[in-house]
C-alpha positions as CSV (number, residue, x, y, z in Angstrom):
1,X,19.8,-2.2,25.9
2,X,21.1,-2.9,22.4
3,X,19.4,-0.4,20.2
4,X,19.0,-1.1,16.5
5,X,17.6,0.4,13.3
6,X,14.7,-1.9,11.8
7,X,13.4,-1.6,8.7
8,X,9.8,-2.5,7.9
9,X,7.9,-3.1,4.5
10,X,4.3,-2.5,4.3
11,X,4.4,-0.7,7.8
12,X,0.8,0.4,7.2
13,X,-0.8,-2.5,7.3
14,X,-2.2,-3.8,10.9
15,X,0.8,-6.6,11.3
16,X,3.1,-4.0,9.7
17,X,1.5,-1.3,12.0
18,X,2.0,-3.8,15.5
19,X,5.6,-4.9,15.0
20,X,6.5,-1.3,13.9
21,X,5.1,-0.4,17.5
22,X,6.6,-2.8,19.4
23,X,10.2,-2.0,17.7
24,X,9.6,1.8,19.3
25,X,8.4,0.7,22.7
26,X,11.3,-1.8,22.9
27,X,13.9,1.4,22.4
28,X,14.8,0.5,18.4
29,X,14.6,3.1,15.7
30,X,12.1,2.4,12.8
31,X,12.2,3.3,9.5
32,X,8.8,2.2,8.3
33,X,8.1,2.4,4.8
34,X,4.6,1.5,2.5
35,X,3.1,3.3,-0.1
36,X,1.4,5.5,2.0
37,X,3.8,6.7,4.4
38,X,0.6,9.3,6.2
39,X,-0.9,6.3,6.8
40,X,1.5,4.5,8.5
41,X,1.6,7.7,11.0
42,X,-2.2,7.6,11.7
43,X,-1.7,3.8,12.4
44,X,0.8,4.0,14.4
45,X,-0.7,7.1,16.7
46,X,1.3,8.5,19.6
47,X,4.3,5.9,19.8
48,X,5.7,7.9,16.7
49,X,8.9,10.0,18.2
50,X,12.0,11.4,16.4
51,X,13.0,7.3,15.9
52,X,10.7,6.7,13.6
53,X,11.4,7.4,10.0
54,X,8.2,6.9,7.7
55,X,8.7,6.9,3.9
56,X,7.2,5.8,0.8
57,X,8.2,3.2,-1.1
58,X,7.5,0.6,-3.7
59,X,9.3,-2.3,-3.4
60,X,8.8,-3.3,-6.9
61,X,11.1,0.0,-7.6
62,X,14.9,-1.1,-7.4
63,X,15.7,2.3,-7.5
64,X,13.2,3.6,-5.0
65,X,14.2,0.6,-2.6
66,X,17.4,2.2,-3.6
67,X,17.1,5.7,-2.0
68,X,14.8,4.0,0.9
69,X,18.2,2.2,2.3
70,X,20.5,5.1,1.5
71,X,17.5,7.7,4.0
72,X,17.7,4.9,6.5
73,X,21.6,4.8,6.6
74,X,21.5,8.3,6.6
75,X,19.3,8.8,9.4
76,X,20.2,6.0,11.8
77,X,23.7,4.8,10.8
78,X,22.6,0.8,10.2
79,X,20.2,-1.0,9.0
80,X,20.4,-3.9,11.7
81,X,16.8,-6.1,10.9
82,X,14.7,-5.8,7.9
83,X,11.2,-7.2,8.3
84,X,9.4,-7.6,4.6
85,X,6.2,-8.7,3.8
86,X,3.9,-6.9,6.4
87,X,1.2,-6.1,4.1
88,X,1.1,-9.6,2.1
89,X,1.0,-11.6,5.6
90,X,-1.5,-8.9,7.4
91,X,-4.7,-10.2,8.5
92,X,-7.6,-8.1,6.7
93,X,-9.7,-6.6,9.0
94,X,-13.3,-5.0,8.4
95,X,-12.1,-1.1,7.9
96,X,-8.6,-2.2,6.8
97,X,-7.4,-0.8,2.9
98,X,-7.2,-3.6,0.8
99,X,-3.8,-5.5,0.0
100,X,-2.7,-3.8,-3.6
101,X,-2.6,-6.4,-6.0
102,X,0.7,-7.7,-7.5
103,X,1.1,-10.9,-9.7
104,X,3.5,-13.3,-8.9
105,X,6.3,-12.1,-10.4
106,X,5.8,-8.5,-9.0
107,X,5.6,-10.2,-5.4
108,X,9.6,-12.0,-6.4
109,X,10.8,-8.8,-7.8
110,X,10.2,-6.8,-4.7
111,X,11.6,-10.0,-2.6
112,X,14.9,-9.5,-4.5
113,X,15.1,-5.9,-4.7
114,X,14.3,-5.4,-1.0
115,X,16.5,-8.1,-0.3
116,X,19.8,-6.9,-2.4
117,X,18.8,-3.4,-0.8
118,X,19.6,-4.4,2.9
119,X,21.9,-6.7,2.1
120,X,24.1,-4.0,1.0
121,X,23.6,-1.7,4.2
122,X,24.2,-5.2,6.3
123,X,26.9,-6.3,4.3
124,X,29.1,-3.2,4.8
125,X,28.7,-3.3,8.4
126,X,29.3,-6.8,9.0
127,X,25.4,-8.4,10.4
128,X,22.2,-7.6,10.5
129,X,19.2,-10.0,10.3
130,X,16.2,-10.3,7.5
131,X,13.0,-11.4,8.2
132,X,10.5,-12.6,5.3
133,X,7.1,-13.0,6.3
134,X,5.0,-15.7,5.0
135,X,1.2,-15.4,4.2
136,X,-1.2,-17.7,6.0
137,X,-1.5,-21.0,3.7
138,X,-4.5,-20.3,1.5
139,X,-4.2,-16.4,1.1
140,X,-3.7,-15.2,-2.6
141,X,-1.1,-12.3,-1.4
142,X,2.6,-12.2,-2.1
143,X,4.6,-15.0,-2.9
144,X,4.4,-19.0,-2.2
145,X,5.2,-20.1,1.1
146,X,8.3,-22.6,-0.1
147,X,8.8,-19.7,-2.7
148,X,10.4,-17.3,0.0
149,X,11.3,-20.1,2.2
150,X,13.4,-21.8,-0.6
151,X,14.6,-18.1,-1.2
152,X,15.5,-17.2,1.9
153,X,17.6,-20.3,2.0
154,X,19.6,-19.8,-0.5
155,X,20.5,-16.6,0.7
156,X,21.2,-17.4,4.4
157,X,23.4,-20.1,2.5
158,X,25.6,-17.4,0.9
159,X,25.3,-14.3,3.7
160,X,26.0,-16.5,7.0
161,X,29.6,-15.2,6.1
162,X,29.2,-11.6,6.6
163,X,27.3,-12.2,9.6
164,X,23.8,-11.7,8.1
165,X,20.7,-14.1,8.9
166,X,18.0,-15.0,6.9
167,X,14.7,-16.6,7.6
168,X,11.3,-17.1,6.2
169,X,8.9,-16.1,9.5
170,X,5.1,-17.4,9.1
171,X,2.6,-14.3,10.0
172,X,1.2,-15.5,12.8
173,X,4.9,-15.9,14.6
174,X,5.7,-12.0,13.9
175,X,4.7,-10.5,16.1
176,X,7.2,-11.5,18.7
177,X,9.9,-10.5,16.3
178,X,10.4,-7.0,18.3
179,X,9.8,-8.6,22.2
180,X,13.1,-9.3,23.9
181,X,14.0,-13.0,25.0
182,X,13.6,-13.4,28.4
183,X,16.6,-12.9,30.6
184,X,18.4,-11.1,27.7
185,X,18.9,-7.8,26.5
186,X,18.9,-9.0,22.5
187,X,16.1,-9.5,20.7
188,X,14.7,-12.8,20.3
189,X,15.1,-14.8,17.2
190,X,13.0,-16.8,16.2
191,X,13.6,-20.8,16.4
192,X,10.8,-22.1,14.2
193,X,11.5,-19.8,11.8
């Protein structure tokens, strides 16, 4: 098996929680990040082992997002998939926190800054992939759909070169982001997204 280090924003919330999961059952190492970092732990239960990494982290915070990247490196050697957006495209459930409030342009300046962050970490070691996650159509979290698609875009356009994808993935496809393709040993990537 291929093991990687993922990354994943907003690891705390119940999509955040299941795809943090399924990275640790597959054999990946996690550094899972949200404001709460405790939380994250009590969602995540028993799966948590020495290849999970939880910290806390404000996205909004280039610096913080910063230091977040450099602990990951540090820890694991690679940042090889970023997932962002966990908590914006989470479905709400009865006993679940509610999603903190950002405006608009708090929702694109944590976009960018976790963006630039991996890039970096990915950059220097030649690939990695980025996953955005897109709200359901009709929520009022995190940024327009064709905002982060048009975003992510742009991006892949200029990254391809260093090896690095980009894609905008809708919520309900992520959870298969951490289940191997069939046949392989890889992860699968998504096509639709």
């Amino acid at each position: 098996m291929n093991r990687q280090t993922w990354f994943v924003t907003g690891a705390a919330s119940r999509l955040g929680a299941d795809i943090v999961r399924a990275a640790l059952v597959a054999g990946h190492h996690v550094v899972a990040t949200d404001a709460d970092p405790l939380a994250v732990l009590r969602r995540i239960g028993d799966v948590a082992d020495a290849r999970l990494l939880a910290l806390p982290l404000d996205e909004v915070d280039a610096r913080e997002v910063g230091v977040a990247v450099k602990a990951a490196v540090a820890r694991f050697g690679a940042i090889d998939v970023l997932v962002h957006g966990a908590a914006d495209a989470s479905p709400q459930g009865e006993f679940d926190a509610p999603a903190s409030a950002r405006d608009f342009s708090a929702s694109v300046r944590a976009l960018f800054n976790i963006t630039r962050g991996a890039l970096e970490a990915m950059r220097a070691q030649g690939a990695g992939r980025i996953h955005h996650l897109v709200p359901e159509p009709g929520t009022r979290r995190g940024p327009a759909l064709f905002s982060i698609a048009g975003f992510c875009e742009a991006v892949a356009a200029d990254v391809t070169p260093f090896g690095v994808e980009v894609s905008a993935v809708p919520a309900h496809a992520a959870g298969r982001l951490a289940r191997p393709a069939v046949g392989s040993d890889r992860d699968e990537v998504l096509e639709e997204a």
